[in-house]
C-alpha positions in Angstrom: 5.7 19.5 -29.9 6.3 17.2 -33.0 5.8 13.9 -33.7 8.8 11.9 -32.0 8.0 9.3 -29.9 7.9 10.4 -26.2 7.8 8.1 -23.5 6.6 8.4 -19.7 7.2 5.9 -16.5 4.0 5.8 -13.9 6.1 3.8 -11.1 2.5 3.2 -8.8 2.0 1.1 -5.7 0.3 -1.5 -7.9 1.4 -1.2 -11.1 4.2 0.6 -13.6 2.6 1.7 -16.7 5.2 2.9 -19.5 3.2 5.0 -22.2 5.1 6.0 -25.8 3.2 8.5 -27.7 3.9 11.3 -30.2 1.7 14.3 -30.4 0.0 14.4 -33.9 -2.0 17.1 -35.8 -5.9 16.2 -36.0 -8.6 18.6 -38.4 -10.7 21.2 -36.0 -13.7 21.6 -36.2 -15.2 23.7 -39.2 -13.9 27.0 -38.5 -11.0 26.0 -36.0 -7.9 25.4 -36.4 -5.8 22.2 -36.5 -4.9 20.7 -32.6 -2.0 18.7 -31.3 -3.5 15.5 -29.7 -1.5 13.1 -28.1 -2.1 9.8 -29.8 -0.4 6.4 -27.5 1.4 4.3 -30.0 2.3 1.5 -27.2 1.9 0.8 -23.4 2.8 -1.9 -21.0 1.8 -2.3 -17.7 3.4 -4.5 -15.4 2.1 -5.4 -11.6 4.8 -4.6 -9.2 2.7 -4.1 -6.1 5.0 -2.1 -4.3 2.8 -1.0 -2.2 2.5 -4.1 -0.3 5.6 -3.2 1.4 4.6 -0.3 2.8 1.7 -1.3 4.6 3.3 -4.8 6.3 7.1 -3.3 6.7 7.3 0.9 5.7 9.6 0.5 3.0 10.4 -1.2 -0.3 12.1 -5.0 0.5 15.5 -5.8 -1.5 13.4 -8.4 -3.5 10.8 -5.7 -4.9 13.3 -3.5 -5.7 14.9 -6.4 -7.9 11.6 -7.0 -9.5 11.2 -3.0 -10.2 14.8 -3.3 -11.8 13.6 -5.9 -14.1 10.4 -4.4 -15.0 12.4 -0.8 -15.5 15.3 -2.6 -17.7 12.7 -4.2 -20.3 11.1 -0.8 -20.2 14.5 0.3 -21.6 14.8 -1.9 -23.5 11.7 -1.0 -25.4 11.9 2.3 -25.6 15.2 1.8 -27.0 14.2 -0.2 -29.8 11.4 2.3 -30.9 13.8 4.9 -30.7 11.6 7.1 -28.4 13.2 9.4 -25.7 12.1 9.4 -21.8 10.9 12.4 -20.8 9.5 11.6 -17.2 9.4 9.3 -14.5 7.2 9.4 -12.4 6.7 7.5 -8.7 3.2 7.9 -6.7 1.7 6.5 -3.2 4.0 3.8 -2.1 7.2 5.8 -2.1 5.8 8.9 -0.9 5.6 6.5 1.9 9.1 4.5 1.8 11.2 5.0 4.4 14.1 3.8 1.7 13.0 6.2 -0.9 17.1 7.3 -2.0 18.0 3.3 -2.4 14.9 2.6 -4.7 15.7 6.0 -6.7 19.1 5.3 -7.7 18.4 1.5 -8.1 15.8 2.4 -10.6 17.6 5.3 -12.4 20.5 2.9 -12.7 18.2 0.3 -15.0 16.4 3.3 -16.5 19.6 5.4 -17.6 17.4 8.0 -16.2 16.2 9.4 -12.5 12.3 9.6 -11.3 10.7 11.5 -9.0 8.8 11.1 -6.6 5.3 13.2 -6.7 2.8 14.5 -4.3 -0.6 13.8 -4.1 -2.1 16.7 -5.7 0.7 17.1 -8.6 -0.9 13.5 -9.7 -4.2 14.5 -9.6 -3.7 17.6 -11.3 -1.5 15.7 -14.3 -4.8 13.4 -14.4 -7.4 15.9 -14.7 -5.1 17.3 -17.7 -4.7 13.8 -19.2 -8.6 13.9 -19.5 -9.0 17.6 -20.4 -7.1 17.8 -23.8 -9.5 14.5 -24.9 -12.8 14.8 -22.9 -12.8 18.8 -22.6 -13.4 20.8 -19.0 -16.2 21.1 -16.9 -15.5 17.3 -15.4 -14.4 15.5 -12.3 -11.3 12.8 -12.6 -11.2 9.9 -10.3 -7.7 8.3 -10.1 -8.3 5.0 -8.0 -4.9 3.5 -7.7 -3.4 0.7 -5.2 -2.3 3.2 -2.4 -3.9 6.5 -3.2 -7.3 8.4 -5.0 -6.8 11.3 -6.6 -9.9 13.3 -7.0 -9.9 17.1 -9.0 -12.6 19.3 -11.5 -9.2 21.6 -12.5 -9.9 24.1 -9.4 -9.2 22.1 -6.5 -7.4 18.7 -6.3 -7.1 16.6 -3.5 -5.5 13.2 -2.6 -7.4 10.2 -0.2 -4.3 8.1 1.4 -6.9 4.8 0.4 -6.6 2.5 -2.9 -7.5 -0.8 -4.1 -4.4 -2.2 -2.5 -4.0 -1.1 0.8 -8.2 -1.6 1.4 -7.1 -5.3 0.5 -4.6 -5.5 3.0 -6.8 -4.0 5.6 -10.4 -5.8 4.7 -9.3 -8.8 2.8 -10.9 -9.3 -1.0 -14.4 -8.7 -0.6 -15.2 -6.3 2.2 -17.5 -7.1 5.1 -19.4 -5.0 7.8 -16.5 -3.2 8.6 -16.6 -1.3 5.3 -19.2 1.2 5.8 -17.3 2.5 9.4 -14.4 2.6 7.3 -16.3 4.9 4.7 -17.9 7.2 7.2 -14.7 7.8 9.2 -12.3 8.2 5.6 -15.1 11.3 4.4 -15.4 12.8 7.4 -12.1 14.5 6.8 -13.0 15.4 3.0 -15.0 17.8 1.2 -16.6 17.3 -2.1 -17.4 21.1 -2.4 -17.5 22.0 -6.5 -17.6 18.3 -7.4 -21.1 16.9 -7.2 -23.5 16.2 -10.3 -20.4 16.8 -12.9 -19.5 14.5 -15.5 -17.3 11.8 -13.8 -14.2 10.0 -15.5 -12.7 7.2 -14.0 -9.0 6.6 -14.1 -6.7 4.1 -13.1 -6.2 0.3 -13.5 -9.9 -0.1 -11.2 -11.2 1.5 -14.3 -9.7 -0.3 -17.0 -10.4 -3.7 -15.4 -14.1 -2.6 -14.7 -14.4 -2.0 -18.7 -12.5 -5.0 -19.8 -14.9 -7.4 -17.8 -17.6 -4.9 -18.5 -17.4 -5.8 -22.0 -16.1 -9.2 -22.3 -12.3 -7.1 -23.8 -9.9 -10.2 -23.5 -7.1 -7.8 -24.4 -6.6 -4.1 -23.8 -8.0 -1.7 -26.4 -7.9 2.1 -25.6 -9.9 3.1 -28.5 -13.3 0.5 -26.8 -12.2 1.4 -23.4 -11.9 5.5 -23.5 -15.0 7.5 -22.9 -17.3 4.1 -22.5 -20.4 5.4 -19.7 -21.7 3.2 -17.5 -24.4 3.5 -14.9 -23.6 2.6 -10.9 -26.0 -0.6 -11.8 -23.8 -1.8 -14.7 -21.2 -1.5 -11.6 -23.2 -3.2 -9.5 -24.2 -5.9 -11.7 -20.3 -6.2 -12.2 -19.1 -6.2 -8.5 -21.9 -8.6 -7.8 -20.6 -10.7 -11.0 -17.0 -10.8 -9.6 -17.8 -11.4 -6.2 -19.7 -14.7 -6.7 -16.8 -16.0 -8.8 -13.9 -18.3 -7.0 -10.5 -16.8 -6.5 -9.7 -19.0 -9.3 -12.2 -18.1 -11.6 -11.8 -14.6 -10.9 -8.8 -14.3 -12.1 -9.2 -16.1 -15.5 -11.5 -12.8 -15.8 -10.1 -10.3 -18.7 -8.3 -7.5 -17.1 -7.6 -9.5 -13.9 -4.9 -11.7 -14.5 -1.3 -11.0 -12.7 -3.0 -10.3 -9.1 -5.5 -7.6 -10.0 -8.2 -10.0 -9.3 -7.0 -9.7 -5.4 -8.3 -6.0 -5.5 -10.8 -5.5 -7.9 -13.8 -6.1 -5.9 -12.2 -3.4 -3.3 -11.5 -0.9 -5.5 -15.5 -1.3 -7.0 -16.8 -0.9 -3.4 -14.7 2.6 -3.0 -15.7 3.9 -6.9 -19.0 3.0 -5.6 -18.9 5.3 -2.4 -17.3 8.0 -4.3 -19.7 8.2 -6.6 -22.2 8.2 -4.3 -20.8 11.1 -2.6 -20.5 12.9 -6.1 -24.1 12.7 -6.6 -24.3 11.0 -10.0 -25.8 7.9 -11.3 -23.3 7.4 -14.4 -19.6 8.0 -15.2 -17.2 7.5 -17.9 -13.8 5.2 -18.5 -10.5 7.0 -19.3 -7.6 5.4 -20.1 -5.4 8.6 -19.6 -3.6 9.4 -16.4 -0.5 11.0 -15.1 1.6 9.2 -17.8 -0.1 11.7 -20.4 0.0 14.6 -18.0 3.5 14.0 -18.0 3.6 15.0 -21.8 2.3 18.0 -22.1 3.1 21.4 -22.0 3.1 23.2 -18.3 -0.2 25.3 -17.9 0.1 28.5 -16.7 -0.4 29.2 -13.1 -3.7 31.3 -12.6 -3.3 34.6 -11.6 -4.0 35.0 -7.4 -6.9 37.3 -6.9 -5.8 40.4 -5.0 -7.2 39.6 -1.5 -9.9 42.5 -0.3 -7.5 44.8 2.2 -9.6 44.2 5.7 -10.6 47.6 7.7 -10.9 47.3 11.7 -14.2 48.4 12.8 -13.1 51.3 14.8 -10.9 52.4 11.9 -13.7 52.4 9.1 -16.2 54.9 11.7 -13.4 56.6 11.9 -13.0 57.2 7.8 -16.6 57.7 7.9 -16.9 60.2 10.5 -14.1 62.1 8.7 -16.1 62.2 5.6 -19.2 63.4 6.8 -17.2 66.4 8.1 -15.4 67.4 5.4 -19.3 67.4 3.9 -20.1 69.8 6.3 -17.5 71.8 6.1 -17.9 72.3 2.2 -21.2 73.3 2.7 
């Protein structure tokens, strides 16, 4: 790792967030050596909503596909002028989904100068709980509320809901009604939460960031306010209650809700809400990390597989034992 500028591509079915970083040396603590953190020096995000597609037609429309061109050709032309070198791209829910996944590929490597990939569910969570790791430490749960997908892990098990801010708007509309709480019961009943309840909670994810920019009043983004800020499920509740009461209009003149976030928001506070719920906690941190730090660092190594205990049949085991207590009789 040194200090060049590194640069990773989150292609999501809401947004596409492109991070440049460089890994920089930071003082341990007394007695400890010096650390590598990964320190963003720039990152635009861009709505591209992709995932609208999906849920009205099962693939990406020739007119999204222009837009994601445009938004991947300033991305070039960015990281070009900074010099810094792509090292992933990185493409989520909505084209897991697309039934036109090769056509969006090569249309998007062509205006990159370089190819994504698409990831599964679990790889994202995984590259989320890492994000947070290397700056918040283990021991946690990551939430990852994006527009198609939530990505839930505490390092041991990760597991993906197919449900976002997004598609919950195209189901329920922008506030959620009566239907919400069937909906709820009928997504969980399919989950566990086994080895996730009463940790420390981070939450992830554009959701996130708008529920701290409105949260304190941030007209622009600002990582260094926004990362690690706690918040209790009343501040939420004070917040989703603050949103709802607002116009469509007004709602969107909120900070952190401009370029059709302010379609979603209020869905994707009613899911945090329920998840946390399920989690057992009552508070829960902001993170701005996410895969597009995962992406940067180093591949862990694989944990080693516990040799599985060799199973003895019943009739096989009396057997051993029967064989033992003779050849104690025959030695006395």
């Amino acid at each position: 790792m040194d200090n060049k500028l590194q640069a990773t591509i989150d292609i999501g079915s809401m947004s596409c967030i492109m991070l440049i970083a460089a890994f920089e040396s930071t003082q341990g603590e007394e007695g400890q050596d010096p650390r590598q953190v990964l320190v963003p020096k720039l990152q635009k995000v861009k709505i591209c909503k992709l995932g609208e597609d999906i849920y009205e037609h099962g693939r990406i429309s020739e007119k999204k596909i222009e837009e994601l061109v445009a938004v991947m050709t300033s991305f070039r032309m960015d990281l070009h002028a900074l010099g810094a070198d792509i090292k992933a791209v990185a493409m989520t829910e909505a084209m897991r989904r697309a039934e036109n996944q090769d056509e969006v590929i090569d249309a998007v490597e062509k205006a990159l100068w370089f190819r994504p990939r698409i990831i599964s569910g679990e790889e994202e969570g995984k590259l989320t709980y890492r994000s947070v790791k290397e700056w918040h430490g283990e021991g946690i749960v990551t939430i990852d509320i994006g527009g198609g997908s939530t990505e839930l892990s505490n390092g041991e098990t990760t597991f993906s809901i197919p449900v976002g801010a997004l598609k919950m708007f195209k189901a329920m509309g922008p506030i959620p009604g009566p239907e919400y709480k069937k909906f709820v019961k009928e997504t969980f009943k399919e989950v566990s939460f086994k080895g996730m309840t009463k940790k420390p909670v981070y939450l992830i994810g554009g959701t996130g960031t708008a529920l701290a920019m409105v949260f304190l009043n941030k007209q622009q983004f600002d990582y260094k306010a926004i990362e690690g800020l706690e918040m209790s499920i009343a501040d939420l509740d004070a917040v989703t209650t603050r949103i709802s009461n607002l116009s469509k209009e007004l709602r969107a003149m909120l900070p952190g809700l401009e370029n059709g976030r302010s379609d979603v928001i209020i869905c994707g506070l009613f899911w945090l809400k329920s998840l946390l719920e399920k989690l057992r906690v009552e508070t829960f941190r902001i993170s701005t990390a996410g895969i597009r730090f995962g992406l940067l660092y180093p591949p862990e190594p694989e944990p080693e597989a516990k040799p599985k205990a060799k199973k003895i049949p019943p009739w096989l085991k009396k057997k051993e034992e029967n064989s033992a207590e003779e050849g104690a009789t025959d030695a006395e």
